[in-house]
C-alpha positions, -999 to +999 in steps of 0.1 A: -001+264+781-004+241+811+000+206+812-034+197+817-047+216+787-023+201+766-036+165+778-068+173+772-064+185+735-046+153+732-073+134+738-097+150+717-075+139+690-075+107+699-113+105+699-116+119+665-094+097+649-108+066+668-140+078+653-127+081+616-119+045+619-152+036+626-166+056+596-142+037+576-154+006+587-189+010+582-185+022+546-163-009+540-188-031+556-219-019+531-198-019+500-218-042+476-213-077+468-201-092+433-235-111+414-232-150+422-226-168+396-253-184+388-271-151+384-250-139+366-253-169+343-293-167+346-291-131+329-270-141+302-295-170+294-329-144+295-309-121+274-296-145+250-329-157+249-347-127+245-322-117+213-329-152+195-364-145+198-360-113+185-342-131+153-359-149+149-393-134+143-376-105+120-358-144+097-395-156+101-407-125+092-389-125+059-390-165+054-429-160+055-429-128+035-405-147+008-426-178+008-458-160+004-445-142-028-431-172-042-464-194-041-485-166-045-467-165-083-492-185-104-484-221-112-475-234-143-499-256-162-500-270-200-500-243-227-478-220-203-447-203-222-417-210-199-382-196-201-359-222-185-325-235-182-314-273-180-285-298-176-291-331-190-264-361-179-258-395-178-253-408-141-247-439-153-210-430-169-190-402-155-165-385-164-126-390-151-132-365-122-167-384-112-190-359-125-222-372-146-210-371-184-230-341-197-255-346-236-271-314-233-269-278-216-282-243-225-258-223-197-231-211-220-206-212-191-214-252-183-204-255-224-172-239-223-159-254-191-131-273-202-125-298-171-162-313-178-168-347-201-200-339-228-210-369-250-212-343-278-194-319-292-208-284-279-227-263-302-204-230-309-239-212-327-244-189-293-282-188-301-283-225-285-272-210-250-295-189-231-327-193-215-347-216-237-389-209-239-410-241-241-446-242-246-454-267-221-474-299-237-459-286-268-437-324-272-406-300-280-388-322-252-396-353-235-434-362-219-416-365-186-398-336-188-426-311-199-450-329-167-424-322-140-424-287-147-467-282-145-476-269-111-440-254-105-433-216-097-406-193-115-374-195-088-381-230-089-347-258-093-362-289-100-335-323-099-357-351-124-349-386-129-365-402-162-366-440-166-348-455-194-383-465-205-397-432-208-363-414-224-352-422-256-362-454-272-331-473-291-322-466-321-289-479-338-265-506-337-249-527-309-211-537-316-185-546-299-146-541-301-113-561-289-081-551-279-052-568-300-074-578-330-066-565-369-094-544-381-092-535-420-104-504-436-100-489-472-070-468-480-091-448-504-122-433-495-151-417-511-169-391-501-206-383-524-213-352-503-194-324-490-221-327-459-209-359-452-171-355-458-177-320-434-192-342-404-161-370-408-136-346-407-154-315-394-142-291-421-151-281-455-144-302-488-116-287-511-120-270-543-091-287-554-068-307-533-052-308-498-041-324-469-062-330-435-056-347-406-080-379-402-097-385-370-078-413-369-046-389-361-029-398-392-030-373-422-047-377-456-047-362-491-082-349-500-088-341-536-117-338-558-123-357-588-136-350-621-170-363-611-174-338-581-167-366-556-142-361-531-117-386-531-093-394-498-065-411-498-050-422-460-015-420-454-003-440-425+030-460-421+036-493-412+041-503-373+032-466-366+010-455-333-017-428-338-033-409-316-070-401-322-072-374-297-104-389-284-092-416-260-084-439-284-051-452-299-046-465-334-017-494-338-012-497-374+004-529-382-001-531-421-004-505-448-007-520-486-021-507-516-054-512-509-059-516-473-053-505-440-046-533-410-049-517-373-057-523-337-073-504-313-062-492-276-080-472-255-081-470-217-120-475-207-123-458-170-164-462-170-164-431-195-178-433-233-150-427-258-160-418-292-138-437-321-144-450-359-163-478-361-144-510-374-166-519-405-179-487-428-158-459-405-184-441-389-189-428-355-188-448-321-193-442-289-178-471-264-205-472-238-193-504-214-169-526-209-177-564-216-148-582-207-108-575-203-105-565-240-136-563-252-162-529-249-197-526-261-203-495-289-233-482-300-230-468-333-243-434-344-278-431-363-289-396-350-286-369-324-299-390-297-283-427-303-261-424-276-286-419-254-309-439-265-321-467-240-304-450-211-318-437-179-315-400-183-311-371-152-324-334-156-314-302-134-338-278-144-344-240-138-376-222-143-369-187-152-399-171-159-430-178-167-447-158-195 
């Protein structure tokens, strides 16, 4: 081959590769562009948007469809038989925790938990607990109460406050106790029922004779007599501290033949605390204290003294209506 041929192919070459470049750099100058940001930014917003709308009409949806069920149940009027389930409390004491102290519940589980205060002892008959059918305008519970509930729907929680006014009206004895004072009671005590001897010491009266523990934590022989009656006879020492198991301390400071000399202690943290009464031994409840070592007590005339004369504050559940 001669030189100028081979020249020749040479350039050739050269063209073509000059004209690859070109190619290369056309492609590279229509290669596309990354999205601004703020358009980027505007497509997140319509879709974000358009996704909460979406939502929200399928929650509205089912708000509206729930609503509509629950008020198109009938409302309940006087005569209605309702099943329902309540909480009654005192939001005027609490408990050491600062929850309201509890006089009534029908939900077995609220009655058997053992970190809440109740002003009375729990029933143990399991028939109380459950839900509980009222005739409404029947008078089985207060006027207030029964009212609140007319024009309510099953599903429905209702939270009622009742005036001390329209609760329970008073009924039963205001005392009052000091700290570091000598109360007296009888060493021997009668007992003419086996009723009454069951709700002092909450079990049964002997056949015969045995020994109990007094709910003033010291023990006591219980025997009964010729005449049926049942006799008890304490048995404290002298200068001896007793613990009640209630809240409240017994200090005995005197023990003769015939009576019984002690003081009372008891922490009062804005909770009633049941104890014996000072005169005829029975039931207290210390409700408020007066003074540094003195408390109000009410005594105990009935299932409702307690609360008698105090603003009272419902949770109530309808159930079902029948």
């Amino acid at each position: 081959m001669s030189d100028g041929s081979k020249r020749q192919k040479i350039r050739v070459n050269s063209k073509s590769s000059a004209k690859a470049k070109n190619t290369e750099r056309e492609k590279s100058n229509t290669k596309e562009l990354p999205l601004k940001t703020s358009d980027r930014d505007a497509i997140i917003s319509i879709s974000a948007i358009i996704l909460l709308l979406a939502c929200s009409i399928v929650i509205g949806n089912a708000v509206y469809d729930n609503t509509l069920a629950h008020y198109s149940q009938p409302e309940i009027k006087y005569g209605d038989n309702v099943g329902i389930e309540y909480v009654g409390s005192l939001r005027t004491y609490y408990d050491r925790d600062g929850s309201p102290v509890i006089f009534d519940t029908n939900i077995l589980s609220l009655a058997n938990d053992k970190n809440r205060d109740f002003i009375y002892e729990q029933c143990e008959n399991s028939n109380k607990y459950g839900t509980h059918n009222i005739v409404i305008g029947s008078g089985e519970f207060l006027t207030t109460f029964e009212n609140a509930i007319v024009g309510h729907h099953s599903g429905d929680i209702i939270e009622l406050a009742i005036d001390a006014k329209d609760a329970y009206p008073p009924d039963g004895k205001i005392g009052f106790l000091k700290k570091n004072y000598d109360y007296s009671i009888d060493k021997v005590k009668i007992f003419y029922s086996d009723t009454d001897f069951k709700s002092f010491f909450g079990v049964d009266a002997p056949e015969t004779c045995f020994t109990v523990k007094s709910p003033y934590g010291w023990n006591a022989n219980v025997v009964r007599n010729f005449n049926g009656l049942i006799e008890v006879d304490y048995l404290p020492e002298n200068s001896q501290v007793y613990d009640s198991g209630t809240g409240v301390i017994y200090k005995v400071s005197k023990v003769d033949s015939g009576k019984i000399m002690f003081q009372y202690d008891f922490s009062y943290d804005d909770r009633i605390i049941k104890a014996i009464g000072p005169d005829n031994e029975e039931t207290i409840y210390i409700i408020e204290e007066v003074s540094n070592g003195e408390c109000k007590y009410k005594t105990e005339h009935g299932a409702n003294t307690i609360i008698a004369g105090e603003p009272l504050y419902f949770t109530i559940k309808i159930v079902n209506l029948k």
